[in-house]
Biopython code that builds the backbone (N, CA, C, O; Angstrom):
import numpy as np
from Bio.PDB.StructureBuilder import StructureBuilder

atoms = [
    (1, "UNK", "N", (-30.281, 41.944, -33.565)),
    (1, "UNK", "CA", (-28.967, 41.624, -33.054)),
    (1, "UNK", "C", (-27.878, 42.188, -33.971)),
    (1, "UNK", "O", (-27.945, 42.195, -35.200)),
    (2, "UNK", "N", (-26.812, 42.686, -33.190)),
    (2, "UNK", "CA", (-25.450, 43.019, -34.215)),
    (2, "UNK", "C", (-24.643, 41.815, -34.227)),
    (2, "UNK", "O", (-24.308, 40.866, -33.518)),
    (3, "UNK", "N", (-24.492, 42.326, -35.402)),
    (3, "UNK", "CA", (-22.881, 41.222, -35.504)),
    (3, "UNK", "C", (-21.733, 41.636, -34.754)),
    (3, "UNK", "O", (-21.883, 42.679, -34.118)),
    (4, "UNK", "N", (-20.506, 41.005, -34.670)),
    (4, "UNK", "CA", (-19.601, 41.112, -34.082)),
    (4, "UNK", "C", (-18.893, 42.235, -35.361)),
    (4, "UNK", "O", (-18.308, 43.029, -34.624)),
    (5, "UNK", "N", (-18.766, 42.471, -36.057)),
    (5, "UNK", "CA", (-18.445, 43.634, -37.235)),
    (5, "UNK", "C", (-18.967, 44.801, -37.027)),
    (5, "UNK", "O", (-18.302, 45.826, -37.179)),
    (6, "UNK", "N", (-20.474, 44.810, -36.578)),
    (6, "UNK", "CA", (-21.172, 46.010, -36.654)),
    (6, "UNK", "C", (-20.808, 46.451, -35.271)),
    (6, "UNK", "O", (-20.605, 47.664, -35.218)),
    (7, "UNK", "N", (-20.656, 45.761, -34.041)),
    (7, "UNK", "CA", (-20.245, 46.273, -32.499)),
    (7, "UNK", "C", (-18.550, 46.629, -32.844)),
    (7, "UNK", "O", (-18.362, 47.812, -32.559)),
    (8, "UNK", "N", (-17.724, 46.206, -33.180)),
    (8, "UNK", "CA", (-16.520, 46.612, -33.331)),
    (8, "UNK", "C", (-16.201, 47.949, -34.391)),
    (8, "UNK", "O", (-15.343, 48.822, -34.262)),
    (9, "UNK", "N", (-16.848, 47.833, -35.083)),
    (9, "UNK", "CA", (-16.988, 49.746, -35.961)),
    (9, "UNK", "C", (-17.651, 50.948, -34.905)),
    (9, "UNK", "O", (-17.455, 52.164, -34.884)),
    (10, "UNK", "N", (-18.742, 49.843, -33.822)),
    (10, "UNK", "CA", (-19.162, 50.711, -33.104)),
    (10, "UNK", "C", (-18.193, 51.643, -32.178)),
    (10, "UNK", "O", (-18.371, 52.810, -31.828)),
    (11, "UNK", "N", (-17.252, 50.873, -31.928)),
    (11, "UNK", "CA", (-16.128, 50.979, -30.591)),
    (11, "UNK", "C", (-15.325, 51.410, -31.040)),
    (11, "UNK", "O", (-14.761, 52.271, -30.365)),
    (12, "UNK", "N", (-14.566, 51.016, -32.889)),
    (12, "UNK", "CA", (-13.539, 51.737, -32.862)),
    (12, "UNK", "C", (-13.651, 53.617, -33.548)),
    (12, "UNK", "O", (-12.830, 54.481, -33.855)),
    (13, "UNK", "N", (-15.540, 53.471, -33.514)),
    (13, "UNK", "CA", (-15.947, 55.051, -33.939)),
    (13, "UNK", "C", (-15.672, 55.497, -32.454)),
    (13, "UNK", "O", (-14.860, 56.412, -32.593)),
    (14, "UNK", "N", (-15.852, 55.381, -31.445)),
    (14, "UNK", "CA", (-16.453, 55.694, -29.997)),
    (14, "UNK", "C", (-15.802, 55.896, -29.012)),
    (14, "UNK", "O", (-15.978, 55.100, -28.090)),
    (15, "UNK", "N", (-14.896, 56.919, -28.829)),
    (15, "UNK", "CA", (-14.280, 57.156, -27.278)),
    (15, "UNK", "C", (-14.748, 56.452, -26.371)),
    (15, "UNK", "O", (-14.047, 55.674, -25.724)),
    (16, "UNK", "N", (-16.392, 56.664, -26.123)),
    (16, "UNK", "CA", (-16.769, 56.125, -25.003)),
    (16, "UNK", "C", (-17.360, 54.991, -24.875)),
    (16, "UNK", "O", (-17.887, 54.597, -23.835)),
    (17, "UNK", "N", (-17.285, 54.072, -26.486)),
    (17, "UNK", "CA", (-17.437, 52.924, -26.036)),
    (17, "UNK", "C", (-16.045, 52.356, -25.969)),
    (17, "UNK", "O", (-15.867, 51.371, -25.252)),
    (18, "UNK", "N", (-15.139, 52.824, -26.576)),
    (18, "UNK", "CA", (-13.584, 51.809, -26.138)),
    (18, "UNK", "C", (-13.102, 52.143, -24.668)),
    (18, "UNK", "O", (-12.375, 51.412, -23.996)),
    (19, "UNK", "N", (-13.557, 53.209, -24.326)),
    (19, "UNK", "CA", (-13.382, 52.935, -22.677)),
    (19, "UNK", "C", (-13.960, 51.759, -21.390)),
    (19, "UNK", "O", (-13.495, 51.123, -20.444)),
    (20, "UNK", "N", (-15.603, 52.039, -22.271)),
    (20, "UNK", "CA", (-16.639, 51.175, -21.687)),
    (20, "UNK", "C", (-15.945, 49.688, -21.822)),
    (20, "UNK", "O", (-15.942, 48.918, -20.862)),
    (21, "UNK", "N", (-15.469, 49.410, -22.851)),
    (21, "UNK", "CA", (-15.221, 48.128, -23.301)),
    (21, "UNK", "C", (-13.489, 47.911, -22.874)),
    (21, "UNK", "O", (-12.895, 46.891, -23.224)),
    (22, "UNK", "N", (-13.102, 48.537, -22.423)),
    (22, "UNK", "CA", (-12.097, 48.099, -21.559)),
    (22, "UNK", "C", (-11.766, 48.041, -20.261)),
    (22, "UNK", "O", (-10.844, 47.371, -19.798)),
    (23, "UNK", "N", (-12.968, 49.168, -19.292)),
    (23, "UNK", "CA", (-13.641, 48.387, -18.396)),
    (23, "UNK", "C", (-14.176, 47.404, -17.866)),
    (23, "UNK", "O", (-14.229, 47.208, -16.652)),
    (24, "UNK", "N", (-14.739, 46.511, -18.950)),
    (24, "UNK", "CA", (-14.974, 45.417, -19.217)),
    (24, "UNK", "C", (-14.138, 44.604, -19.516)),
    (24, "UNK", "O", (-14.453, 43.417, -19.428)),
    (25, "UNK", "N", (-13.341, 44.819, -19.784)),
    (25, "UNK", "CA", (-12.101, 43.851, -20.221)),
    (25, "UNK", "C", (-11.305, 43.694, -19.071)),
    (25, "UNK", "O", (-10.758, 42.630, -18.780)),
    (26, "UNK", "N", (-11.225, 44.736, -18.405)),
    (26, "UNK", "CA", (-10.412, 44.774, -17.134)),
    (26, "UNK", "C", (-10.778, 43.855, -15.799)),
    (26, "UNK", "O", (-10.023, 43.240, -15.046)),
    (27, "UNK", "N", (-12.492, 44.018, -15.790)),
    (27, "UNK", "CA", (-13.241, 42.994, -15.243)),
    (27, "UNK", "C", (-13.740, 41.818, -15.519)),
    (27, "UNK", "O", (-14.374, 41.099, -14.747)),
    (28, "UNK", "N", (-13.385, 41.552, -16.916)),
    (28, "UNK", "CA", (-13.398, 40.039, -17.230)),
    (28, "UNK", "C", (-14.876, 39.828, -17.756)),
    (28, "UNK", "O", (-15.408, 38.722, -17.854)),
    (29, "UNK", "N", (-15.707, 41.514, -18.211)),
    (29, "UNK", "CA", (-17.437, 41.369, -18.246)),
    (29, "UNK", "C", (-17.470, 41.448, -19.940)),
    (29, "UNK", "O", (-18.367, 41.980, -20.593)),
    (30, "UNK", "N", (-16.431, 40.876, -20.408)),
    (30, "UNK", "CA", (-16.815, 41.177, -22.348)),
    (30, "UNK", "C", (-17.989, 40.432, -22.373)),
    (30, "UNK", "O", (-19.079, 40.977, -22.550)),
    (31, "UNK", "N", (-17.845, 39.060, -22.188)),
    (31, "UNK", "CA", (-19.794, 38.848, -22.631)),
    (31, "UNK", "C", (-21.024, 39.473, -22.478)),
    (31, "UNK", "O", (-22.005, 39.473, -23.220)),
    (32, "UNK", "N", (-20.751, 40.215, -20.981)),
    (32, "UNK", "CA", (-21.381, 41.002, -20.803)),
    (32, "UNK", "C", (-21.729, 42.236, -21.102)),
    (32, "UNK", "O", (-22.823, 42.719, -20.807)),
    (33, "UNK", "N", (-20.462, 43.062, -21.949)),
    (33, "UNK", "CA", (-20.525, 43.700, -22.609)),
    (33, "UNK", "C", (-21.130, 43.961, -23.565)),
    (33, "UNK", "O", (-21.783, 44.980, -23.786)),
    (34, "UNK", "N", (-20.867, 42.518, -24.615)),
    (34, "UNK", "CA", (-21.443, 42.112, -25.695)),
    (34, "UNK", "C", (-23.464, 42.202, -25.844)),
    (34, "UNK", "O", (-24.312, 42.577, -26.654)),
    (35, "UNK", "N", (-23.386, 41.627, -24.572)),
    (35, "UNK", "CA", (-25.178, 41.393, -24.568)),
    (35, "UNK", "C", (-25.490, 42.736, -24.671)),
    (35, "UNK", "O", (-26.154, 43.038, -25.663)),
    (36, "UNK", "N", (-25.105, 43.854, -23.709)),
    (36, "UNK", "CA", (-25.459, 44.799, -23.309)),
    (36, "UNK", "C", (-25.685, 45.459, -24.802)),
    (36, "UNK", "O", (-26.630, 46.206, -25.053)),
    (37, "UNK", "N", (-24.522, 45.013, -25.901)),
    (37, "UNK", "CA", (-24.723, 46.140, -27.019)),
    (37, "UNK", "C", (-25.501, 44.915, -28.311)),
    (37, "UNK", "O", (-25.224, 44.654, -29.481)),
    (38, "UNK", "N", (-26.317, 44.532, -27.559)),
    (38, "UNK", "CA", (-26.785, 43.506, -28.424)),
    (38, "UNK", "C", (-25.973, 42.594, -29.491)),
    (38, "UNK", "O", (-26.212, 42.656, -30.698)),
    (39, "UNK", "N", (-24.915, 41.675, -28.886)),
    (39, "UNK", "CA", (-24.581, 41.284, -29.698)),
    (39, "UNK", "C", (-24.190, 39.950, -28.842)),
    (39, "UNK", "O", (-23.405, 39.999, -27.895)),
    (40, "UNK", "N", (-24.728, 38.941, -29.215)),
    (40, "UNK", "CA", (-24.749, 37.519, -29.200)),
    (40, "UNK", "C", (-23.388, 36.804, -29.241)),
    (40, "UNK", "O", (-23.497, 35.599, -29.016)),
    (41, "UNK", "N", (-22.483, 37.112, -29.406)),
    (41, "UNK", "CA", (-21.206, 35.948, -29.786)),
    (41, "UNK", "C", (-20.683, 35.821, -28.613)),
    (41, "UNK", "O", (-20.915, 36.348, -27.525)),
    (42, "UNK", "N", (-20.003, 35.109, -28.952)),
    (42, "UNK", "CA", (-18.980, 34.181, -27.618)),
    (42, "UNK", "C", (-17.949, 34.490, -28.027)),
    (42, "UNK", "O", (-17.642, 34.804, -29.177)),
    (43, "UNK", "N", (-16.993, 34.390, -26.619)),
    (43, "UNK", "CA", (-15.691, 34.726, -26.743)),
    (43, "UNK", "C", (-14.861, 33.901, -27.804)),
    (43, "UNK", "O", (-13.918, 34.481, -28.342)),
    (44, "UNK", "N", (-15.170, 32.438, -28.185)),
    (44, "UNK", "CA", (-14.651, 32.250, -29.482)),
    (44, "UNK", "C", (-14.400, 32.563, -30.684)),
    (44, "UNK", "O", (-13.468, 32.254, -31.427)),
    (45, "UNK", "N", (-15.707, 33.489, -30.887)),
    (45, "UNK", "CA", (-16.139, 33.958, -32.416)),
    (45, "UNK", "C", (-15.815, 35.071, -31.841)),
    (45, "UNK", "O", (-15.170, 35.461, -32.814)),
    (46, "UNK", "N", (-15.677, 36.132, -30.916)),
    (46, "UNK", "CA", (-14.842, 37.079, -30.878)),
    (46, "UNK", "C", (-13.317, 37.183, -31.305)),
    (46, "UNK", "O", (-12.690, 38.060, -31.899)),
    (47, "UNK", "N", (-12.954, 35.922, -30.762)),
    (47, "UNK", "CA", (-11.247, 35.696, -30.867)),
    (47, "UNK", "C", (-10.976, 35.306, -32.758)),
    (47, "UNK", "O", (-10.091, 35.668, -33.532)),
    (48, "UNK", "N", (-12.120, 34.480, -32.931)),
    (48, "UNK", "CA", (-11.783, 34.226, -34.276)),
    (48, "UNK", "C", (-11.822, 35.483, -34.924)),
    (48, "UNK", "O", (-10.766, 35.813, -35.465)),
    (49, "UNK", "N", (-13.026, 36.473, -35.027)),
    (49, "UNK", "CA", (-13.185, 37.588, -35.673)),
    (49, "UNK", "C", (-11.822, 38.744, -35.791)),
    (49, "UNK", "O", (-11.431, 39.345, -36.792)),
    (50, "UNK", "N", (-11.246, 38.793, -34.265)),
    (50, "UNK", "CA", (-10.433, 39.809, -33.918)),
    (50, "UNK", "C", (-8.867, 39.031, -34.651)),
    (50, "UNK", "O", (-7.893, 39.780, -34.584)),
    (51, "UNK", "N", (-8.673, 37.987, -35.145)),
    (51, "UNK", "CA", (-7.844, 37.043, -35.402)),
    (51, "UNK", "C", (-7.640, 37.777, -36.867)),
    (51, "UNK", "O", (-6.629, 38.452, -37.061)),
    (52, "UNK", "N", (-8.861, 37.579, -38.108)),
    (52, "UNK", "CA", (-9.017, 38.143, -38.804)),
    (52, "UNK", "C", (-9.349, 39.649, -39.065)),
    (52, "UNK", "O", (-9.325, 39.991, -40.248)),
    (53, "UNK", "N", (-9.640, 40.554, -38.174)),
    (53, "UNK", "CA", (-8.969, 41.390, -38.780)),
    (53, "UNK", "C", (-7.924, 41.891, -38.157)),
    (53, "UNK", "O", (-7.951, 43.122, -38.186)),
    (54, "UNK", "N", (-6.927, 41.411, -37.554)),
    (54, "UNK", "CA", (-5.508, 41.547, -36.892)),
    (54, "UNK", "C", (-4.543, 40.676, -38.654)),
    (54, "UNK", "O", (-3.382, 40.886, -39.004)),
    (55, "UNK", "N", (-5.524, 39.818, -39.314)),
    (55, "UNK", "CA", (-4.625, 39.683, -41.055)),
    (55, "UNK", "C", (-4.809, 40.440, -41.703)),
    (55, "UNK", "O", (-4.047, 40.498, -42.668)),
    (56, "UNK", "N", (-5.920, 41.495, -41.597)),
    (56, "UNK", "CA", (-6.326, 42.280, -42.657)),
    (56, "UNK", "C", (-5.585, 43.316, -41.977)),
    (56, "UNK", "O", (-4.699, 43.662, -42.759)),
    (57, "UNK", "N", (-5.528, 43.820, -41.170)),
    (57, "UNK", "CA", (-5.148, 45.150, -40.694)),
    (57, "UNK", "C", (-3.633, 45.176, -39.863)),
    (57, "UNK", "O", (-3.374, 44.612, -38.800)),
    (58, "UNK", "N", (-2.489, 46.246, -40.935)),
    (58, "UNK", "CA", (-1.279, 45.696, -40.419)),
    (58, "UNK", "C", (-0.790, 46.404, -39.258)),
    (58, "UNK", "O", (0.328, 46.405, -38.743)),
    (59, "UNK", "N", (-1.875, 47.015, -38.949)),
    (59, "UNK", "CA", (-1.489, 48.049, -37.905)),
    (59, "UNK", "C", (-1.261, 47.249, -36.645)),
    (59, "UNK", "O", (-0.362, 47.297, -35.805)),
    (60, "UNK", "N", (-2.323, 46.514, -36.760)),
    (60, "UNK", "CA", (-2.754, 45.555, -35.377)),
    (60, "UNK", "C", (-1.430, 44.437, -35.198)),
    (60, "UNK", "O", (-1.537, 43.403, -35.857)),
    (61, "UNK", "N", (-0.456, 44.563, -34.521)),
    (61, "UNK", "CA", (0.597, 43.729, -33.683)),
    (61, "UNK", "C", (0.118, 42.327, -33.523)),
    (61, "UNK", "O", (-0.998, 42.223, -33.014)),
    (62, "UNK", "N", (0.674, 41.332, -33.821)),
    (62, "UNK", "CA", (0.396, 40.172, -33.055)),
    (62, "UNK", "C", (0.341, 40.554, -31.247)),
    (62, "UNK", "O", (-0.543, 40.385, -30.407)),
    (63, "UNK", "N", (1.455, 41.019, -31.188)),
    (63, "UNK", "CA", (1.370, 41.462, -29.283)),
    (63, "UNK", "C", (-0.284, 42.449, -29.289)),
    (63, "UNK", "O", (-1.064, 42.309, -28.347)),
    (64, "UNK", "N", (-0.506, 43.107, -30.105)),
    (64, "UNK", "CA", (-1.826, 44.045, -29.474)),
    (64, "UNK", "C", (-3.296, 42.621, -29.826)),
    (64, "UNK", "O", (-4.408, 42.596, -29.300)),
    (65, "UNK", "N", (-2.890, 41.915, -30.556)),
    (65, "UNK", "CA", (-3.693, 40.906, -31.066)),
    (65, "UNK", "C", (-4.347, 40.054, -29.725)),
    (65, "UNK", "O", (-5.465, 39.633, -29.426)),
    (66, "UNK", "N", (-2.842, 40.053, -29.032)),
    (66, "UNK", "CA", (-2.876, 38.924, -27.925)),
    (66, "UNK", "C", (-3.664, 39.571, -26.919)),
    (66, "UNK", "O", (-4.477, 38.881, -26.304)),
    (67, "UNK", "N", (-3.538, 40.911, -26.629)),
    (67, "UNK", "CA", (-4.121, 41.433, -25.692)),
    (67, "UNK", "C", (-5.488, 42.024, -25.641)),
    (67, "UNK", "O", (-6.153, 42.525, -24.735)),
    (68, "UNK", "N", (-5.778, 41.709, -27.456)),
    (68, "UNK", "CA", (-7.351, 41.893, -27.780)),
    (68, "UNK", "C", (-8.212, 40.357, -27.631)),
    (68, "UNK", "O", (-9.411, 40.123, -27.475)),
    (69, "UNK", "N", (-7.067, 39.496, -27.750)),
    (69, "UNK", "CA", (-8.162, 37.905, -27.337)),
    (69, "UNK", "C", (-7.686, 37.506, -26.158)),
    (69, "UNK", "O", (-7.536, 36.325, -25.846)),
    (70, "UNK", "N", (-7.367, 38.689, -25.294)),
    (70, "UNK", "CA", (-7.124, 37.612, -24.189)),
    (70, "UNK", "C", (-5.491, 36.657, -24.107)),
    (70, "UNK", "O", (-5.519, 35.564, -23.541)),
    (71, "UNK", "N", (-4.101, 37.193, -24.726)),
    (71, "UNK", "CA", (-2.966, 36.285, -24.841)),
    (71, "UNK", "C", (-2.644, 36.281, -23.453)),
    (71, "UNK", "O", (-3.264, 36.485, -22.409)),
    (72, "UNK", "N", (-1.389, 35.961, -23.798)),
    (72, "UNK", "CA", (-0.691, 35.797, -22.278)),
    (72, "UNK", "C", (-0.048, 37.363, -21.919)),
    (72, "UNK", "O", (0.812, 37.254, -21.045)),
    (73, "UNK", "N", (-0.192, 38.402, -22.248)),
    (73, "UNK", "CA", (0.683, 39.562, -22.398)),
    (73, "UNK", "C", (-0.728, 39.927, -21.449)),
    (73, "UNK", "O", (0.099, 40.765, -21.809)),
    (74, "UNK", "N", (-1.481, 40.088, -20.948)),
    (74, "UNK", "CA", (-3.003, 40.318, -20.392)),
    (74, "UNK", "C", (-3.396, 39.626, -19.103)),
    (74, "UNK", "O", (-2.633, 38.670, -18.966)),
    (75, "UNK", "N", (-4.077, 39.682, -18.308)),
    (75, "UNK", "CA", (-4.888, 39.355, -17.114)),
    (75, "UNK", "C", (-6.343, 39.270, -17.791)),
    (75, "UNK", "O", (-7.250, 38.544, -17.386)),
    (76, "UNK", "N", (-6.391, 39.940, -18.639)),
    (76, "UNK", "CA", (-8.324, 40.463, -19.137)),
    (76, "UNK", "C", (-7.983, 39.471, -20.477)),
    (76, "UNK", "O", (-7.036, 39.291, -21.243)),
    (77, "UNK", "N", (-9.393, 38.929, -20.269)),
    (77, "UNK", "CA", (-9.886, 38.555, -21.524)),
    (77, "UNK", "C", (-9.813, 39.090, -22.852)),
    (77, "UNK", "O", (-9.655, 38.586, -23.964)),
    (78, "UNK", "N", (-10.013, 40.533, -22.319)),
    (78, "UNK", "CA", (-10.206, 41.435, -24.033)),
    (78, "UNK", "C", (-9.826, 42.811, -23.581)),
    (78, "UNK", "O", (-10.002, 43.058, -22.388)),
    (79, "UNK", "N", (-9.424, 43.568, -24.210)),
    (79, "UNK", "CA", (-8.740, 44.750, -23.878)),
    (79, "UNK", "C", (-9.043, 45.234, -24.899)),
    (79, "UNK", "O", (-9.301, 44.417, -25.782)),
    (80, "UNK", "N", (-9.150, 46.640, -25.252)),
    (80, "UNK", "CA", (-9.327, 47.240, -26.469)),
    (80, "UNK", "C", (-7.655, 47.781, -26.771)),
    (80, "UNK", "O", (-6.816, 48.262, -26.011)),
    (81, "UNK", "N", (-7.638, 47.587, -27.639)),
    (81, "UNK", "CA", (-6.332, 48.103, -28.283)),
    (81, "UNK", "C", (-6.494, 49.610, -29.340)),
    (81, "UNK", "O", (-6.983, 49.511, -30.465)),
    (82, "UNK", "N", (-6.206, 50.412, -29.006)),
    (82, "UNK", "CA", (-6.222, 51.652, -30.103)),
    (82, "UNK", "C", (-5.395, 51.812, -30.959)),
    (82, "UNK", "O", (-5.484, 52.763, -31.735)),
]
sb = StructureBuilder()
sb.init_structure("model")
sb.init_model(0)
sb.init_chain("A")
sb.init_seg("    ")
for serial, (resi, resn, name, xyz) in enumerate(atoms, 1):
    if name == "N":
        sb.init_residue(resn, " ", resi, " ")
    sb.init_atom(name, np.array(xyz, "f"), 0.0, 1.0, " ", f" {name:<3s}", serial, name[0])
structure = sb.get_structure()
């Protein structure tokens, strides 16, 4: 199983997985996403994870934050943010 660290280096190396994964976001299938790339977490421990590194990383907007867990700025659960 990956961690939620090791799938998110995956995506932000990956054209074609940040597409894949905002397809998914668009359809509301992130868990499903998740399984698909072997990775076990729930949308909680996603939101917590993406929480932290939206402190570590100043690039990341509170507004792009919101739209990576799902805020109110969104329809989708998870959106990839570039």
């Amino acid at each position: 199983m990956k961690t939620i660290q090791e799938l998110y280096n995956e995506v932000m190396a990956s054209e074609a997985l940040k597409e894949e994964l905002k397809e998914a976001s668009q359809k509301r299938k992130v868990e499903e996403f998740l399984k698909q790339h072997d990775c076990n977490a729930t949308m909680d421990e996603l939101r917590s994870f993406l929480e932290g590194v939206q402190s570590e990383d100043e690039d990341l907007s509170l507004d792009d934050l919101e739209l990576v867990a799902g805020g109110t700025h969104s329809e989708s659960m998870f959106c990839y943010v570039d």
